[in-house]
N, CA, C and O of each residue as an XYZ file, in Angstrom:
624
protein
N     -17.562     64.704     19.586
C     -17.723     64.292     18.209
C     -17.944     65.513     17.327
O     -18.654     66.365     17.861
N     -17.471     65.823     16.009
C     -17.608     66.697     15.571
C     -18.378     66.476     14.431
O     -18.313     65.659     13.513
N     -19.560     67.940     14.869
C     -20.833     67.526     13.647
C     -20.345     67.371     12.091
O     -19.238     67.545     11.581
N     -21.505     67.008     11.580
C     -21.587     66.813      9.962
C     -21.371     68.227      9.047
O     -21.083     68.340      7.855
N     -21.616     69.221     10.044
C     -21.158     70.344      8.917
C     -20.136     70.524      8.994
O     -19.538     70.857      7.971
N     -19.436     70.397     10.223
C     -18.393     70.838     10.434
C     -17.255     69.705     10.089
O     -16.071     70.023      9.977
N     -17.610     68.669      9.968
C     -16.608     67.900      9.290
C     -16.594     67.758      7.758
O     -15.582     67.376      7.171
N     -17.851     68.105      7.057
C     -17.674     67.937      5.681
C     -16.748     68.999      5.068
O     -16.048     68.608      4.135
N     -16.634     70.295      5.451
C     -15.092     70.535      4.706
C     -13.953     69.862      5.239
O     -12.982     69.944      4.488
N     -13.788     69.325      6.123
C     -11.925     69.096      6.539
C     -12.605     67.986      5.340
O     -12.002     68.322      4.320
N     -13.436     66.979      5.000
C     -13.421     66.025      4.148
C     -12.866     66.325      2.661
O     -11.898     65.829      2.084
N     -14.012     67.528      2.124
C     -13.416     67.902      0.560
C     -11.694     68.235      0.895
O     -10.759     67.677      0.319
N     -11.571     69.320      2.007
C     -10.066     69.516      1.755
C      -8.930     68.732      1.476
O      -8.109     68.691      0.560
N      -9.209     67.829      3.033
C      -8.815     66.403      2.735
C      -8.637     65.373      1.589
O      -7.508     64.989      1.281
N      -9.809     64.902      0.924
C      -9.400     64.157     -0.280
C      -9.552     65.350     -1.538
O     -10.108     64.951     -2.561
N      -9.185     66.479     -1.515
C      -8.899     67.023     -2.774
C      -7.117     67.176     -2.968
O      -6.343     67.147     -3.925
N      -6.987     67.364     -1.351
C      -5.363     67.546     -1.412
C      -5.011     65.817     -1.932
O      -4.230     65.590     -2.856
N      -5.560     64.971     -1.347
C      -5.372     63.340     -1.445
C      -5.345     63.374     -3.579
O      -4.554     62.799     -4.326
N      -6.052     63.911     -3.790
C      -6.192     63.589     -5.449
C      -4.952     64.321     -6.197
O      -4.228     63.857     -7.078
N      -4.911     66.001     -5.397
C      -3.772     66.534     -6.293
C      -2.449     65.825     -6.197
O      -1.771     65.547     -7.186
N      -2.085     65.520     -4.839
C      -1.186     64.655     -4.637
C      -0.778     63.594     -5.006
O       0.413     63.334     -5.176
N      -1.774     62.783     -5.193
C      -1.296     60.996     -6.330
C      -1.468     61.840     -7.762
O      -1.286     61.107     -8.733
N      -1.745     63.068     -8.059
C      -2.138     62.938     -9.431
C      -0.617     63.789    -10.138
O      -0.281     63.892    -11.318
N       0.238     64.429     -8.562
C       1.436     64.529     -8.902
C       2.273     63.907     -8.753
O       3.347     64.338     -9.174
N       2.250     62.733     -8.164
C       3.427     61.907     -7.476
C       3.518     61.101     -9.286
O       2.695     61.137    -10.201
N       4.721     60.520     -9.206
C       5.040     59.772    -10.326
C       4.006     58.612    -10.496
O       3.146     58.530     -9.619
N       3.992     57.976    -11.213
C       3.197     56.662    -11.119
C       4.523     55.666    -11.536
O       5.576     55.968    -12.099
N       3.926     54.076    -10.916
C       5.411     53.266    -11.076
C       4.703     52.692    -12.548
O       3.538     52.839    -12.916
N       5.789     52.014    -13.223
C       5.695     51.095    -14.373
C       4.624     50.401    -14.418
O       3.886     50.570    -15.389
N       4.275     49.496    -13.446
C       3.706     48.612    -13.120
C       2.708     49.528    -12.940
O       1.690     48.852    -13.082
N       2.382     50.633    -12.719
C       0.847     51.207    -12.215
C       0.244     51.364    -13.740
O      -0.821     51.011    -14.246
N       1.382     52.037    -14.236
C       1.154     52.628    -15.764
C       0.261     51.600    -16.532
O      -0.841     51.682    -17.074
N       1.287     50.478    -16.342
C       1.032     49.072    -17.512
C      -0.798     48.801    -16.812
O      -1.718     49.092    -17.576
N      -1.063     48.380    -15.715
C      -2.189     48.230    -15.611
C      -3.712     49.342    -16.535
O      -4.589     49.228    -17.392
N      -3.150     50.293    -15.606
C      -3.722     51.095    -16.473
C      -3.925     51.129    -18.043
O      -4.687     50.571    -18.833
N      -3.150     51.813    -18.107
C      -2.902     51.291    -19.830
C      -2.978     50.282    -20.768
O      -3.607     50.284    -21.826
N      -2.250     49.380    -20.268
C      -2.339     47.936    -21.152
C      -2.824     46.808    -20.507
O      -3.143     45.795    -21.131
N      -2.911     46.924    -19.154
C      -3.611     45.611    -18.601
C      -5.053     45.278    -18.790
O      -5.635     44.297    -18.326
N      -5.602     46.326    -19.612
C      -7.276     46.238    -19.673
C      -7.215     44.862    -20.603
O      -7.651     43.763    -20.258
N      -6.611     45.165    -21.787
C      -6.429     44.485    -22.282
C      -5.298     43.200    -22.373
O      -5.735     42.609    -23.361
N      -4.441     42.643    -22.051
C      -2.875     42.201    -22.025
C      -3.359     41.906    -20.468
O      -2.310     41.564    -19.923
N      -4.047     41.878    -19.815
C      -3.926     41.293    -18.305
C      -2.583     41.675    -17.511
O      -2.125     42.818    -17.539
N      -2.151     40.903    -16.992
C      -1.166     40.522    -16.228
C       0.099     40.197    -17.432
O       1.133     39.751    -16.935
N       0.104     40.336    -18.587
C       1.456     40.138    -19.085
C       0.727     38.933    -20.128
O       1.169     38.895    -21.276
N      -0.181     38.128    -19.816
C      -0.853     37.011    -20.365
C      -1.315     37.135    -21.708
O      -1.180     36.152    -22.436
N      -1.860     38.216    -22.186
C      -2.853     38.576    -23.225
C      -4.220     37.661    -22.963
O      -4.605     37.425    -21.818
N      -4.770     37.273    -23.899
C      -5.978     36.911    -24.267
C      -6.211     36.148    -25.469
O      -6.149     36.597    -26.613
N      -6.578     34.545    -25.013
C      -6.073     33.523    -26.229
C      -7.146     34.267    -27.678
O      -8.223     34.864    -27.695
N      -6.266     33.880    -28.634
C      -7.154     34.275    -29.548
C      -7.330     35.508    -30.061
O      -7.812     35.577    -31.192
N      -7.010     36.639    -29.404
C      -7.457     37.893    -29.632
C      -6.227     38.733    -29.003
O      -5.661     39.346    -29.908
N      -5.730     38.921    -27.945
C      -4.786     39.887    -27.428
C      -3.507     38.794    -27.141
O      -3.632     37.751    -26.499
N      -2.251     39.282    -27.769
C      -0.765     38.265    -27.535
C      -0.355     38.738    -26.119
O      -0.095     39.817    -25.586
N      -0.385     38.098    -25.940
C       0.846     37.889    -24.819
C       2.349     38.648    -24.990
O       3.071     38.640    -25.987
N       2.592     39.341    -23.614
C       3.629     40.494    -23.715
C       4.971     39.743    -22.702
O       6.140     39.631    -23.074
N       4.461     39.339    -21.495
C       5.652     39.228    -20.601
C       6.390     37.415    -21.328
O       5.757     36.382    -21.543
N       7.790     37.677    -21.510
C       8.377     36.849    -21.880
C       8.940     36.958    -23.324
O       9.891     36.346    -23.809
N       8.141     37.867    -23.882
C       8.720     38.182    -25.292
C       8.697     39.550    -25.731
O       8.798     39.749    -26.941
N       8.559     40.716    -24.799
C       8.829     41.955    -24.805
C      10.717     41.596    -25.000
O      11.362     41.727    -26.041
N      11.059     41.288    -24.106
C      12.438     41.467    -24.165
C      13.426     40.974    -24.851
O      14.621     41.269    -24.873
N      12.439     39.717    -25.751
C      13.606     39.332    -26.721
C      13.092     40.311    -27.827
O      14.006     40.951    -28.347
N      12.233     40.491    -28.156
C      11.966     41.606    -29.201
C      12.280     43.167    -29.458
O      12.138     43.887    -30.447
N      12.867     43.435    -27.885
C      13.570     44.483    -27.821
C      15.378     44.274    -27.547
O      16.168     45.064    -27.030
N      15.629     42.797    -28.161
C      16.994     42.700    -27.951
C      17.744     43.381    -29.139
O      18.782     44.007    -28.927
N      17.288     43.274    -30.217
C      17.785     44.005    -31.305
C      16.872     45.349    -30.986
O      15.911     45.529    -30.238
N      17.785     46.427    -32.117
C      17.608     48.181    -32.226
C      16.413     48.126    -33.071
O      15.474     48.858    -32.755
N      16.277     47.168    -34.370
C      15.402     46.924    -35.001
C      13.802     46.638    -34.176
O      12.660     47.003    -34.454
N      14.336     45.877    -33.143
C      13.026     45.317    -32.581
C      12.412     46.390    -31.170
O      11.260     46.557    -30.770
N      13.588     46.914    -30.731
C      13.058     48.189    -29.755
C      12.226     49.403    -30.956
O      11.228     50.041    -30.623
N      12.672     49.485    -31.897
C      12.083     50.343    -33.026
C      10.568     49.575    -33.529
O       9.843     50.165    -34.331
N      10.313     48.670    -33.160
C       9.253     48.212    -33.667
C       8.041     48.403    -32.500
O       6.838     48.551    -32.717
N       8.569     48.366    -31.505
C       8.122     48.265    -30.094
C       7.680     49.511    -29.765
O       6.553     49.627    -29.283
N       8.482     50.614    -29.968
C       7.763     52.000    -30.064
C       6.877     52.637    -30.737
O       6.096     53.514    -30.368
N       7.093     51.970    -32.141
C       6.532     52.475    -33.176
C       4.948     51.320    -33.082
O       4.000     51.484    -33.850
N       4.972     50.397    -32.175
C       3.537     49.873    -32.072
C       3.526     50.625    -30.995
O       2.713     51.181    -31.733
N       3.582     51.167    -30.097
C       2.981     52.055    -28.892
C       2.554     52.883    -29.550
O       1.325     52.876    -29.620
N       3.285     53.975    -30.337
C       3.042     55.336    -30.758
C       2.169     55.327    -31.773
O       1.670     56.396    -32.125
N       1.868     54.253    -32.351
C       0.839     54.102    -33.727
C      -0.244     53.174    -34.003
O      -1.191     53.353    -34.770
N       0.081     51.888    -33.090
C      -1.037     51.207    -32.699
C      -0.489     49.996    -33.947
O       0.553     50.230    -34.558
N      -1.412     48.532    -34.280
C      -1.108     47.961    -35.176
C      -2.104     47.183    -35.289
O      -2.748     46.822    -34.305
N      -2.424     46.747    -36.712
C      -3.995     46.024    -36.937
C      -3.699     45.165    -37.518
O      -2.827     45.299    -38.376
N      -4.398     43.745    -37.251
C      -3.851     42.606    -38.212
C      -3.702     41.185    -37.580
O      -3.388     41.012    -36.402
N      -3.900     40.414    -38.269
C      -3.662     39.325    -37.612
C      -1.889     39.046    -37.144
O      -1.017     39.414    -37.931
N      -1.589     38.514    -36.086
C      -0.356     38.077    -35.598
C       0.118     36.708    -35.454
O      -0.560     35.802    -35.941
N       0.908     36.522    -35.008
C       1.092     35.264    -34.851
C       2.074     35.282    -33.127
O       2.872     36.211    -32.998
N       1.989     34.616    -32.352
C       2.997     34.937    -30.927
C       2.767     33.672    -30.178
O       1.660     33.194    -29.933
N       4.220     33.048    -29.750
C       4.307     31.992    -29.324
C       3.157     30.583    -30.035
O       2.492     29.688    -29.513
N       3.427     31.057    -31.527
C       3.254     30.003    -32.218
C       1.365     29.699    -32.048
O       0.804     28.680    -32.449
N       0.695     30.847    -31.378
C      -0.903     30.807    -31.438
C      -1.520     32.481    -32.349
O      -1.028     33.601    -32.211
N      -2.524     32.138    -33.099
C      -2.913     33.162    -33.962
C      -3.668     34.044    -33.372
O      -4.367     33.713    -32.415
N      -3.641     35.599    -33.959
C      -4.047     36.510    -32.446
C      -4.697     37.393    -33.800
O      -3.974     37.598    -34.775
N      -5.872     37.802    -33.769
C      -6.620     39.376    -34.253
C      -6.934     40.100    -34.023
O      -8.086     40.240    -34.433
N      -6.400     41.269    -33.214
C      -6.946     42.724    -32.138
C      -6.196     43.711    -33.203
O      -5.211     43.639    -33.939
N      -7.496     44.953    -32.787
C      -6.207     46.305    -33.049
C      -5.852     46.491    -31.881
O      -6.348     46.331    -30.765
N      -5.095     46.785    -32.218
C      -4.563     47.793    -30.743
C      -3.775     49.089    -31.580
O      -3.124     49.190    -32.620
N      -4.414     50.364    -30.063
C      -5.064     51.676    -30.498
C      -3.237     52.401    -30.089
O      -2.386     51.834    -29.405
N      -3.140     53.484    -30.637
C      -1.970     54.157    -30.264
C      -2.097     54.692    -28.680
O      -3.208     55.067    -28.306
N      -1.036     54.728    -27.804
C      -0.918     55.114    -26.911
C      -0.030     56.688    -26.622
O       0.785     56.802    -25.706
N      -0.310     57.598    -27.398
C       0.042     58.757    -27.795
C      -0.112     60.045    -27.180
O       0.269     61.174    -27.492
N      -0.908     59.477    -26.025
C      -1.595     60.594    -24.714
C      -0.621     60.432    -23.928
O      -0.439     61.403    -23.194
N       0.115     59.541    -23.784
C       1.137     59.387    -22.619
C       2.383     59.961    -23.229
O       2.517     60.113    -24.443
N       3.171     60.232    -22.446
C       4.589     60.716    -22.243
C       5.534     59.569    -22.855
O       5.369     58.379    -22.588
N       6.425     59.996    -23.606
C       7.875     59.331    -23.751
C       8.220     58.822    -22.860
O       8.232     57.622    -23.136
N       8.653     59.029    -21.524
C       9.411     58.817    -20.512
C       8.354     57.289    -19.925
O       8.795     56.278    -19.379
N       6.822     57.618    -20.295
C       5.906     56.899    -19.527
C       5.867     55.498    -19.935
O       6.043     54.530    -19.195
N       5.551     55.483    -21.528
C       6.051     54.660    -22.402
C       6.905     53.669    -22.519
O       6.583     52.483    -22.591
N       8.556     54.313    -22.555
C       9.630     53.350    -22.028
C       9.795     52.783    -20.717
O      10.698     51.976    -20.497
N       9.089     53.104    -19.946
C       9.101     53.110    -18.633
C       8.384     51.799    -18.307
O       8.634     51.008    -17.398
N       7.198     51.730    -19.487
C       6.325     50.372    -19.398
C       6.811     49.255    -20.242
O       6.676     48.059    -19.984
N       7.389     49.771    -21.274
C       8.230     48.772    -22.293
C       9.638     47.646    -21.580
O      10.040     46.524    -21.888
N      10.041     48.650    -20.527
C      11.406     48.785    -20.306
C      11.368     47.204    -18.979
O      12.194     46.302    -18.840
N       9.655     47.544    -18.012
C       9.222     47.082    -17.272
C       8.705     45.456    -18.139
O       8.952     44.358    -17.640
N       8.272     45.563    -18.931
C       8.363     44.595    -19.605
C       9.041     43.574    -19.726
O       8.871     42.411    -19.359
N      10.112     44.273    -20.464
C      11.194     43.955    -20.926
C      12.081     42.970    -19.740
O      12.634     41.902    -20.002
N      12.029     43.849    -17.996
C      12.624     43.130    -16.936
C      11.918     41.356    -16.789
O      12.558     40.318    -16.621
N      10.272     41.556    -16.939
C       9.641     40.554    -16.547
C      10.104     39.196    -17.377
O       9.769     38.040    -17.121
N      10.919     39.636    -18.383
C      11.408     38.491    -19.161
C      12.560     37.357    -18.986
O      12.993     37.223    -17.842
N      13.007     36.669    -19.832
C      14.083     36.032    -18.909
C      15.841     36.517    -19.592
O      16.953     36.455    -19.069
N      15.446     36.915    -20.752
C      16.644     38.230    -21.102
C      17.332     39.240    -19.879
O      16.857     40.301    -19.475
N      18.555     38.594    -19.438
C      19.597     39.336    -19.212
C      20.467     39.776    -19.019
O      21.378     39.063    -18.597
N      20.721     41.380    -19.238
C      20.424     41.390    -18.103
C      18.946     41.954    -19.729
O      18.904     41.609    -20.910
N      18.081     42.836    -18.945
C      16.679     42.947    -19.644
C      17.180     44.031    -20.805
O      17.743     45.037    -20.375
N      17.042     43.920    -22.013
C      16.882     45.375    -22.589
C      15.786     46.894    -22.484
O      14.566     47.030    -22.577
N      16.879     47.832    -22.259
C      16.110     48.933    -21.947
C      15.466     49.703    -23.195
O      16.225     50.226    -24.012
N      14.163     49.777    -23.345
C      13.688     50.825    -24.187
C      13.709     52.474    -23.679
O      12.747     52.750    -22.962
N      14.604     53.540    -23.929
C      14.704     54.840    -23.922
C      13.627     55.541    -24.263
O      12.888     55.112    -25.148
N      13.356     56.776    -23.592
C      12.742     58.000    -23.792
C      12.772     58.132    -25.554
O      11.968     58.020    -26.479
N      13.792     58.349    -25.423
C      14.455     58.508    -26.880
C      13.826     57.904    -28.216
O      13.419     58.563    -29.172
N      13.828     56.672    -28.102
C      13.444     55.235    -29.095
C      11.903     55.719    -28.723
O      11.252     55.499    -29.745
N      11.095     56.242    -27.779
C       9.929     56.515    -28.478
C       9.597     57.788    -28.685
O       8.559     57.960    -29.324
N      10.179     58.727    -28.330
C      10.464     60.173    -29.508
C      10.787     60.448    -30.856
O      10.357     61.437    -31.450
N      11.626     59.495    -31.416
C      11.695     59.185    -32.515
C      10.809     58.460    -32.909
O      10.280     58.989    -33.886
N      10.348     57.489    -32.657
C       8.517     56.898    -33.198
C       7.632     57.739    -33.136
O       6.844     57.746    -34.082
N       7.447     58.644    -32.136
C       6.473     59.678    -32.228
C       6.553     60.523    -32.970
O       5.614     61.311    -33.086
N       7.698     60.647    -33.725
C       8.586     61.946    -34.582
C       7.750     61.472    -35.939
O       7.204     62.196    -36.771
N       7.834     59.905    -35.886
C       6.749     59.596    -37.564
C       5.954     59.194    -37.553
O       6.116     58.020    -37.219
N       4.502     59.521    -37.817
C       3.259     59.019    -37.453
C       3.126     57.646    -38.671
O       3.464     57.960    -39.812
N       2.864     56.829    -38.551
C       2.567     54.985    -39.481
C       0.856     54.955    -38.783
O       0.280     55.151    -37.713
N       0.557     54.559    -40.239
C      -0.972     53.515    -40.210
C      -0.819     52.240    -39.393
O       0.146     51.492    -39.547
N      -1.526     52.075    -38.761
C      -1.547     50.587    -38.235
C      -1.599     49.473    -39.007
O      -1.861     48.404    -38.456
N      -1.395     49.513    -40.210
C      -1.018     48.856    -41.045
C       0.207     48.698    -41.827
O       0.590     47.768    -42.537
N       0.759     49.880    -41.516
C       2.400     50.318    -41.964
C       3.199     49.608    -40.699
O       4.353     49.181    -40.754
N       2.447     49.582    -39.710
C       3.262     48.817    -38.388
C       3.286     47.606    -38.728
O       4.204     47.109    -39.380
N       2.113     46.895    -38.256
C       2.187     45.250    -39.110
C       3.073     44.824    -40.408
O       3.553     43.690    -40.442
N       3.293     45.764    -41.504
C       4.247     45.473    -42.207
C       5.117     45.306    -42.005
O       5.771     44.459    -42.614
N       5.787     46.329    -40.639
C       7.177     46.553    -39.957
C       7.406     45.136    -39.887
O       8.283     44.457    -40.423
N       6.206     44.727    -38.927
C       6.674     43.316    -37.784
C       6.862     42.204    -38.741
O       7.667     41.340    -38.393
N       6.167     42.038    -40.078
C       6.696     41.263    -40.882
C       7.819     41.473    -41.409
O       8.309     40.367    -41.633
N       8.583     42.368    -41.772
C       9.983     42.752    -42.236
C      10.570     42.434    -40.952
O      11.471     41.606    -41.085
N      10.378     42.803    -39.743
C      11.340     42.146    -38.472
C      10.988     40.909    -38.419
O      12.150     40.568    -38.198
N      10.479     40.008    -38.421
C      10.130     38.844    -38.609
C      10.813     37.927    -39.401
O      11.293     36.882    -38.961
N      10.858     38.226    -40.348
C      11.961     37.559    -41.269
C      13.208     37.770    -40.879
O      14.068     36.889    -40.861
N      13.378     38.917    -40.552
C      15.335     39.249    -39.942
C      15.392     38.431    -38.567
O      16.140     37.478    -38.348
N      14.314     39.072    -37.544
C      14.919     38.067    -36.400
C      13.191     37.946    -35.872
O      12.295     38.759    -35.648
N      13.332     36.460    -35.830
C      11.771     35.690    -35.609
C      11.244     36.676    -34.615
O      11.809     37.413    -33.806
N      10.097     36.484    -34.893
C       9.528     37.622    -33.012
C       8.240     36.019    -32.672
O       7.355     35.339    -33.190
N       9.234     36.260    -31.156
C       8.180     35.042    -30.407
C       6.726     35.363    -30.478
O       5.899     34.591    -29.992
């Protein structure tokens, strides 16, 4: 058996290489979204009353260019205000997600977007949120957005 001193370094070595390693490996969509948005948004569900609901209407809202543009530009800027989604009334801010990567972003939008019944699913690009990040909006300039998309094409 090998003593306690002598095993507590192979331990640090061990889980330090264990940390650099997941902390370089990619993370999947699905890891991201938890992280990120599942604190709040659960499982795709939201939270009656307070947080809308994402899976099922990410992807019709990113079926138009208009509505993938709206979709970034609430990641990259956040949006405050009362909503309205699947016809129940919702009041959260929700904060910009601006620490993360472009690539990370669409990656969770895009994942979204699959869980829906749109398809085949629309893809949100790197791109579509580089250009949102390119213009910083009040979270109140967003909510305006979603009412101007709203009127053009309903958002569930």
């Amino acid at each position: 058996m090998m003593s306690f001193k002598r095993s507590l370094p192979f331990c640090i070595v061990t889980g330090a290489l264990s940390v650099l390693l997941t902390d370089c490996s990619p993370k999947s969509p699905k890891s991201l979204y938890g992280t990120n948005c599942g604190i709040c948004h659960h499982s795709g569900d939201g939270m009656p009353g307070s947080v809308p609901p994402l899976v099922g209407r990410i992807d019709r809202i990113a079926s138009t260019e208009q509505g993938r543009k709206y979709l970034a530009d609430v990641l990259m800027n956040g949006v405050s205000g009362p909503i309205k989604a699947n016809g129940e009334n919702y009041s959260a801010e929700m904060p910009p997600f601006r620490y993360l990567k472009d690539e990370e972003v669409a990656q969770i939008l895009t994942w979204l977007s699959e869980r829906g019944t749109t398809k085949p699913a629309p893809v949100i690009s790197k791109e579509d949120i580089a250009s949102a990040r390119a213009v910083r909006k009040s979270a109140g300039a967003v909510a305006s957005e979603r009412e101007d998309l709203n009127k053009l094409f309903p958002i569930p």
